[in-house]
N, C-alpha and C positions, 0 to 999 in steps of 0.2 A: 300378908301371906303367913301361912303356917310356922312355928319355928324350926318346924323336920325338913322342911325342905332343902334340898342340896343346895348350895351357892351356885349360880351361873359363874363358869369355867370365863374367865376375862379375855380369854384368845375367839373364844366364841362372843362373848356381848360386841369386844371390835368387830368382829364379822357380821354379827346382825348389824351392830352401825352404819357399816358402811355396804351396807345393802346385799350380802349374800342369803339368797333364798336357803341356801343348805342349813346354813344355822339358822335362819326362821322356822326351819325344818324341825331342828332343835328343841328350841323352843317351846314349838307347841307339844312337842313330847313330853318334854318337862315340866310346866305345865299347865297345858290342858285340863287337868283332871284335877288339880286343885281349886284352877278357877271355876270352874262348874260344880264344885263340892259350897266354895264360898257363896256362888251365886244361889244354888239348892236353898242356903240357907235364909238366906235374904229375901227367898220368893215362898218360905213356907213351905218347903220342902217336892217344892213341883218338880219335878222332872224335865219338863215338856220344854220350859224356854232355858233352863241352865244352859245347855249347850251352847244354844242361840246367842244367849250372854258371854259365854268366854269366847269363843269366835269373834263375839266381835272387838272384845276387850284387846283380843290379839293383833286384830286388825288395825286398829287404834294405835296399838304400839309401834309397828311398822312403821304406818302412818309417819310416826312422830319419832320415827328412831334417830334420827340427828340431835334428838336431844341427850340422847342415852349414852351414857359415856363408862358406867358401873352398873356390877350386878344389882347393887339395890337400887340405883333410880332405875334400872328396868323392872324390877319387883311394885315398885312405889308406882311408877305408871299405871302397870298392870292393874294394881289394886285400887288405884285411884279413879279406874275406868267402869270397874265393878259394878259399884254404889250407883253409879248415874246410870248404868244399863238398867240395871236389876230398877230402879225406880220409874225407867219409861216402859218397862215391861210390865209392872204393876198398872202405870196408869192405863195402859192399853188394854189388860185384863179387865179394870175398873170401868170401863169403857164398856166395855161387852154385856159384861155383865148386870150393867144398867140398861141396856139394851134391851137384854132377853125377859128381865126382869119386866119394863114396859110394854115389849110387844108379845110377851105370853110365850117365848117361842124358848126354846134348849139348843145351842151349838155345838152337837158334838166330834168334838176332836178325839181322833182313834190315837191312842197310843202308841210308840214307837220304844223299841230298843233302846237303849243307856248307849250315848254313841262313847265310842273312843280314840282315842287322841289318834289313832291313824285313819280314822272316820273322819275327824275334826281337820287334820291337814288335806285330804283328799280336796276340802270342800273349799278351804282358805287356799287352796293352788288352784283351784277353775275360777276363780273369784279373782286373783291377780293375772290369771293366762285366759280369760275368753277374750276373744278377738273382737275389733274392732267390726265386723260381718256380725259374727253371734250377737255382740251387743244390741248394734241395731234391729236387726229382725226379733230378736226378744223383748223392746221399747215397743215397734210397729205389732208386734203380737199383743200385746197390753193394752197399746190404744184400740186397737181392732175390740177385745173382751170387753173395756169398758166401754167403748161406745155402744155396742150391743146390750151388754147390763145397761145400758144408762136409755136405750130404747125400751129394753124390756120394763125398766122401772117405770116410765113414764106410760106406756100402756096401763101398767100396773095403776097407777096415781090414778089416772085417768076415771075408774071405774070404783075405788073408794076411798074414804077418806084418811089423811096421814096425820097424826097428832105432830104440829111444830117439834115436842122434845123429840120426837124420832129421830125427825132430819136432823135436829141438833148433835145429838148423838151420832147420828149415824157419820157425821162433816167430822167430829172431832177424832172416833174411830179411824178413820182414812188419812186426816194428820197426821195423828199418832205416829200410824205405821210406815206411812211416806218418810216420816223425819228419823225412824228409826232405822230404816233403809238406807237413806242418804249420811247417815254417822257411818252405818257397817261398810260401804261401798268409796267413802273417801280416802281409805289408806289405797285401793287400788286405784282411786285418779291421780295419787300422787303419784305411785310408781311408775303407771302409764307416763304420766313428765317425766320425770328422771330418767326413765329408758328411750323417749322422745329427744333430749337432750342429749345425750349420750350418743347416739346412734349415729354411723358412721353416715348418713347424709341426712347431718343436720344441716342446715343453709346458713353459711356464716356471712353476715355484713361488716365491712371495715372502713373507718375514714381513718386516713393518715393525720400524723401531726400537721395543721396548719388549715383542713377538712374539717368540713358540716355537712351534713346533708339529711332528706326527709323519705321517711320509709311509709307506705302505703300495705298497711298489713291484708290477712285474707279477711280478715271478720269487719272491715272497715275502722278500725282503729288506724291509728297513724304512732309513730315514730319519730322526732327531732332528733338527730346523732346529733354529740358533741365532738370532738375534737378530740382523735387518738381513740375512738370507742370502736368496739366492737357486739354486736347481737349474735347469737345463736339462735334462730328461730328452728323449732322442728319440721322434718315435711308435713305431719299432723296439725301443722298449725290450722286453727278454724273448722278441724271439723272433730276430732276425736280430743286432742287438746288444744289449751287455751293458753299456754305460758311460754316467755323465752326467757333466754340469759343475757345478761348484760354484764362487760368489762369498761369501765370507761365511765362516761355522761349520758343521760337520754331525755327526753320528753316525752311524754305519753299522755295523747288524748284517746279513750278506750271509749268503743263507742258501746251507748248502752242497749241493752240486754242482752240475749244468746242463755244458751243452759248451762255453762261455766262461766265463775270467774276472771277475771283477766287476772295474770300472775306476772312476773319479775322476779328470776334470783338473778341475785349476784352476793356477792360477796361472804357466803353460806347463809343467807337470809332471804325470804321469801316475800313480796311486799304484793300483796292482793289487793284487788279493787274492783268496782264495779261501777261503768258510769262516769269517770272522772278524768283531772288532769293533772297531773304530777309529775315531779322529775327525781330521779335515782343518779345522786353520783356513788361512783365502785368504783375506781382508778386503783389499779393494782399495789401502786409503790404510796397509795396513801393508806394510814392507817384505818379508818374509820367510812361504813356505812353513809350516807346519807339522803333524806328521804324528804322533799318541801311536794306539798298539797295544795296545787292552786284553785281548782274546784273540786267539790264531793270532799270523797272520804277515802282514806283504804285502811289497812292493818298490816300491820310490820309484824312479821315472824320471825325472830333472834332463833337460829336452830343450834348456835354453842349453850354455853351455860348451864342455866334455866331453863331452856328454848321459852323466857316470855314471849309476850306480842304486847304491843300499844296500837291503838287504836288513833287516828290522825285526820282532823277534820281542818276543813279549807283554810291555807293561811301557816296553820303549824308546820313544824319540822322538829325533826328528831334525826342524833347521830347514835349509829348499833357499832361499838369496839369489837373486837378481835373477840373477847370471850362473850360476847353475847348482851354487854350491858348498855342502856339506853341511858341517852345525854341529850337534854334539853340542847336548843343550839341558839347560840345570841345571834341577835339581828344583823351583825358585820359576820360573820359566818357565812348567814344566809344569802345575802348582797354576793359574796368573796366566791362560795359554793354555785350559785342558782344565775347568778346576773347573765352568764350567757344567753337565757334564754332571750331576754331581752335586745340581744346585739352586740350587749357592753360588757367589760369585765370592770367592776365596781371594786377596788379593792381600799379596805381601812384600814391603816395599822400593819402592813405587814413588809417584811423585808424585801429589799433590793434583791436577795439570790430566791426568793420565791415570788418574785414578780420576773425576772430571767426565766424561770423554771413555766409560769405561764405563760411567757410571750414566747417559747421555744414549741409548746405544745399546741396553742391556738393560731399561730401566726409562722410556726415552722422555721424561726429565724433566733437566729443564736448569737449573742454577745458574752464576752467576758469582762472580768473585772481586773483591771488596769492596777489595784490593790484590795489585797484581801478582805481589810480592813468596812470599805463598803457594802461589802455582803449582810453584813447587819445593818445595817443606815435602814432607819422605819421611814414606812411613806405610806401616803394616802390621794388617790387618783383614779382615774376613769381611762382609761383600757377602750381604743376603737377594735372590733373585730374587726372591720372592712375593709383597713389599713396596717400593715406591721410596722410599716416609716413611722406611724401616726402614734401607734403603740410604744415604739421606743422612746420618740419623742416623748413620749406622756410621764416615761419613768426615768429619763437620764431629766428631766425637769424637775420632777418631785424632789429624785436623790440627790439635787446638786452637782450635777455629773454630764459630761460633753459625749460623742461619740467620736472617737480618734480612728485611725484604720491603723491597721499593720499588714499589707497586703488586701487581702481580700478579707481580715479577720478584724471585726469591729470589737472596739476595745475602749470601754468606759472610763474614763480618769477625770482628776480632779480638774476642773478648768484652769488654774494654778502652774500645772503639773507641766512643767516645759517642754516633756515627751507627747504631749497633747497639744502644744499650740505648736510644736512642729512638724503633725503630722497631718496634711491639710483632709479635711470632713468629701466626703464623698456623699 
């Protein structure tokens, strides 16, 4: 960006962060008219798609404003967006003009006015507020024109002959511009989620501590809860969006295809997929993300930090901290993290008060510790879901430790401990 440019006011960059349209309002005030000066330049001083280019750089940022935390990573976005617009607008130029070149012919585009930045947001606000209605009938209007074009051309074909490089040309022209579409138009299927989530009837699912259960989505995907979890699903699920929230444990087999992604946040990260089976634990009072891929693939969006992503193919697993940074995760992790799936809780190496802490959440049953002392005692043992008798047994076993009663409150102590062999096992 320029060095004349004003610094974005940091009470406004928090307000674009955390999604106030007024300040994207802002924004584009601010500006607009640079990035369409920087774009000018990039494109050889055209006019015609500048605009086009900062519009959609804006868009972009929106898009991605969980990542923006200061004026200059919002500046560095912006600018960072520039380059790769201005470079798919050249190739799609390039395109054309290869075109015209082989088929003899001149495309003339009429000139338009120098738009400005309250031109530019006019156009960025129908773009995040057309309806769900106007969507579709403008999709179903499009398919309606090409199928027609796509009659007309075949008539056309029919009667002479088309040089291969045409249609070549002419496939990669209609990429181009599809993919350039599809970049301008995903800051609003973001927001479209976020206001989906958000919205006071979203449909929430809860299993209590001690609860599993399986969710039967609209798009034919499915759902495994874990224990203590909760989903957010939009009412928009399956037809306008494709993403929910998750607190807690899940399993997700997403069935494949539909014209969105399947999505997951939780924990201020976003874990996309397409096609696949994976499980997301998010438990609120744990620190860290976690994401294992058992078939396909997805891509983990960190939106503190950096906002990186990693990419995660069948088998891996990755943990996203608090500010955004990814941690490989060791194999007793992924057993300790994931084993529910399979029935069991697998835990290696870990203490006596965080195997309590599991067996209270999975099994809804609560023990204490008869001396403090045992709360560290490390152990390694197999966890029945189907049983919580079975589960304790499994950990007063490891730990060296009995189950005493004191009323109705079970109380582990040393087998030793003459307040335990007095107090007969229930």
């Amino acid at each position: 960006m320029p060095a004349l440019l004003t610094p974005l006011d940091d009470v406004q960059v928090a307000a674009f962060h955390d999604g106030d349209e007024h300040a994207f309002e802002r924004l584009v005030h601010a500006r607009f008219d640079a990035l369409a000066d920087k774009a000018r330049q990039k494109l050889g001083g055209d006019a015609r798609g500048a605009p086009r280019v900062a519009i959609a750089a804006l868009l972009a940022a929106w898009r991605d404003r969980a990542t923006v935390t200061t004026g200059r990573s919002l500046d560095a976005l912006l600018d960072d967006a520039v380059p790769h617009l201005c470079a798919e607008e050249l190739r799609r130029r390039a395109s054309l003009h290869r075109f015209e070149q082989h088929e003899g012919v001149h495309a003339h585009v009429s000139e338009r006015p120098a738009m400005t930045a309250a031109q530019a947001w006019d156009e960025i606000a129908h773009r995040l507020h057309v309806s769900d209605e106007d969507l579709a009938a403008h999709r179903e209007e499009s398919r309606r024109i090409a199928r027609r074009h796509a009659r007309e051309h075949v008539d056309t074909v029919a009667t002479r002959h088309v040089p291969t490089g045409a249609i070549i040309i002419g496939i990669v022209l209609l990429v181009a511009a599809f993919g350039l579409v599809r970049y301008m138009d995903r800051g609003s299927a973001e927001l479209a989620l976020t206001r989906a989530l958000d919205a006071t009837d979203v449909r929430l699912l809860r299993s209590l501590p001690g609860q599993r259960g399986s969710v039967a989505l609209r798009d034919e995907s499915s759902a495994q809860m874990g224990a203590a979890s909760t989903l957010r699903i939009p009412r928009e699920f399956g037809t306008s969006v494709r993403g929910l929230a998750l607190d807690g444990a899940s399993r997700f087999i997403v069935a494949p295809g539909g014209s969105q992604p399947f999505q997951v946040r939780a924990k201020g990260s976003a874990i996309i997929a397409t096609g696949t089976d994976f499980v997301v634990r998010a438990y609120e009072d744990e620190a860290e993300l976690l994401v294992l891929v058992r078939e396909g693939s997805v891509r983990v969006h960190a939106t503190a930090g950096e906002g990186t992503s990693r990419a995660l193919a069948a088998g891996e697993a990755v943990a996203v901290t608090a500010d955004g940074t990814f941690r490989d995760v060791a194999p007793r992790e992924v057993e300790l993290a994931f084993s529910w799936v399979d029935g069991v809780l697998r835990l290696q190496d870990v203490t006596v008060e965080d195997a309590l802490r599991m067996l209270q959440r999975w099994h809804a049953l609560d023990a204490t510790l008869g001396d403090p002392a045992f709360a560290q005692r490390r152990i390694s043992t197999t966890l029945s879901l189907e049983s919580g008798a079975q589960a304790l047994d499994s950990i007063t076993q490891a730990a060296r430790l009995i189950v005493a009663y004191d009323g109705q409150e079970r109380i582990l102590r040393d087998p030793n401990d003459p307040a335990a062999k007095a107090a007969p096992k229930r």
